[in-house]
C-alpha positions in Angstrom: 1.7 4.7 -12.4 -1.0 2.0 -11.4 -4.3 1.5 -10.8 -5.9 -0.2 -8.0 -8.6 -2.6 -9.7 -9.4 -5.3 -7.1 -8.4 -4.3 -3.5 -8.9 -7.6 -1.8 -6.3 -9.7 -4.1 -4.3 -6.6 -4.5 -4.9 -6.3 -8.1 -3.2 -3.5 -10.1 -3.1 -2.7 -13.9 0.0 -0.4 -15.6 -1.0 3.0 -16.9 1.1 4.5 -19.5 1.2 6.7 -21.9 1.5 4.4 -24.7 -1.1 1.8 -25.9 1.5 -0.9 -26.5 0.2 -3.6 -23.8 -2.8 -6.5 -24.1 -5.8 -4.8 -24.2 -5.2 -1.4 -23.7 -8.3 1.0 -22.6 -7.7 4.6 -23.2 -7.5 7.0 -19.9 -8.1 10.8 -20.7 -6.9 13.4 -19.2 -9.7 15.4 -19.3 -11.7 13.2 -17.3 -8.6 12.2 -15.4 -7.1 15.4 -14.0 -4.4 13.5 -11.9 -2.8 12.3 -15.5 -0.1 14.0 -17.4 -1.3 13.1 -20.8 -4.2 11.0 -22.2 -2.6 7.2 -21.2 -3.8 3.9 -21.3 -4.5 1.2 -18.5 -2.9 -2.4 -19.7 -5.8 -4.7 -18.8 -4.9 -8.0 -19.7 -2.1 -8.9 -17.0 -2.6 -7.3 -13.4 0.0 -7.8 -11.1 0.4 -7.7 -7.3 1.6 -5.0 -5.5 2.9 -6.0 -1.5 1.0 -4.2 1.5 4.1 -2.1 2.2 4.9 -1.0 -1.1 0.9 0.3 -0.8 1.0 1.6 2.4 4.2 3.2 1.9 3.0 5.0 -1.6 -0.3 6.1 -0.3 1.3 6.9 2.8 3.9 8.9 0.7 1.3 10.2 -2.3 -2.0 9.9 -1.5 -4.3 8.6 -3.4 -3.8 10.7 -6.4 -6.8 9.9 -8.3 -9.6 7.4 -9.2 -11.0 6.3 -12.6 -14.2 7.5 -13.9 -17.2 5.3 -13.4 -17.9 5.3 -17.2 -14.6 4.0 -17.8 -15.0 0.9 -15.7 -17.1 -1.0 -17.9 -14.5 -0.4 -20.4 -12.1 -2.2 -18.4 -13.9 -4.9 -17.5 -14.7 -5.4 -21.5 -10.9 -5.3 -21.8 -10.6 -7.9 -19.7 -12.6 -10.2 -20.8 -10.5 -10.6 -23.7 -7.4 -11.5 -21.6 -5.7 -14.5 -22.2 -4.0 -14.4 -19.1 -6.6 -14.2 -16.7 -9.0 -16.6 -15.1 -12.3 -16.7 -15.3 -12.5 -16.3 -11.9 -10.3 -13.0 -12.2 -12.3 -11.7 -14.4 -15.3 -12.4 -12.2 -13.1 -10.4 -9.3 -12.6 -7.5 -11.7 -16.1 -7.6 -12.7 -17.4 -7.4 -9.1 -14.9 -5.1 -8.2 -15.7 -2.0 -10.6 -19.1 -3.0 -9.9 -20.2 -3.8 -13.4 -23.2 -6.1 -14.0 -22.6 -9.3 -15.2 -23.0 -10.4 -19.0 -25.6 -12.5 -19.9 -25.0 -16.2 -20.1 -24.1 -17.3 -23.3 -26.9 -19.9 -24.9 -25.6 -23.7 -25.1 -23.8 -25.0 -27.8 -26.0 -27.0 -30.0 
């Protein structure tokens, strides 16, 4: 299962039921009634997904679900401490889930 995090690019995470990945945030099922089980989202390393294979899921599925707006934030934090993406992936993300951006960080002295 995947989540859709950044339209646009075509930015996906892996959600699965173990927290094994980089910079796993915790997905309940309680909040998340689509889920089997409480799972994770692996935030540090989205991958593309082609327009068919989208199209042919949601033509196929559905859209089975959508994350809570609390837990956005989370995933944003989570991936800020990715090694693997850009600082200007992380600003897509950011945008994206519509978080608010972190204050600047004051200059080296």
């Amino acid at each position: 299962m995947v989540v859709c995090i950044e339209p646009a690019s075509g930015f996906f995470f892996r959600i699965n039921s173990e927290g094994k990945w980089q910079t796993p945030v915790v997905i309940r099922k309680r909040d998340h009634p689509f889920l089997a089980r409480d799972s994770a989202i692996e935030c540090g390393n989205p991958f593309e997904l082609d327009d068919y294979v989208i199209e042919e899921s949601i033509r196929r599925h559905g859209i089975i679900g959508k994350i809570s707006a609390p837990l956005a934030s989370h995933i944003y934090a989570a991936a800020l401490g990715s090694i693997v993406l850009s600082r200007e992936q992380k600003e897509l993300v950011r945008v994206a889930l519509g978080c608010a951006p972190l204050p600047a960080s004051p200059p080296k002295r």
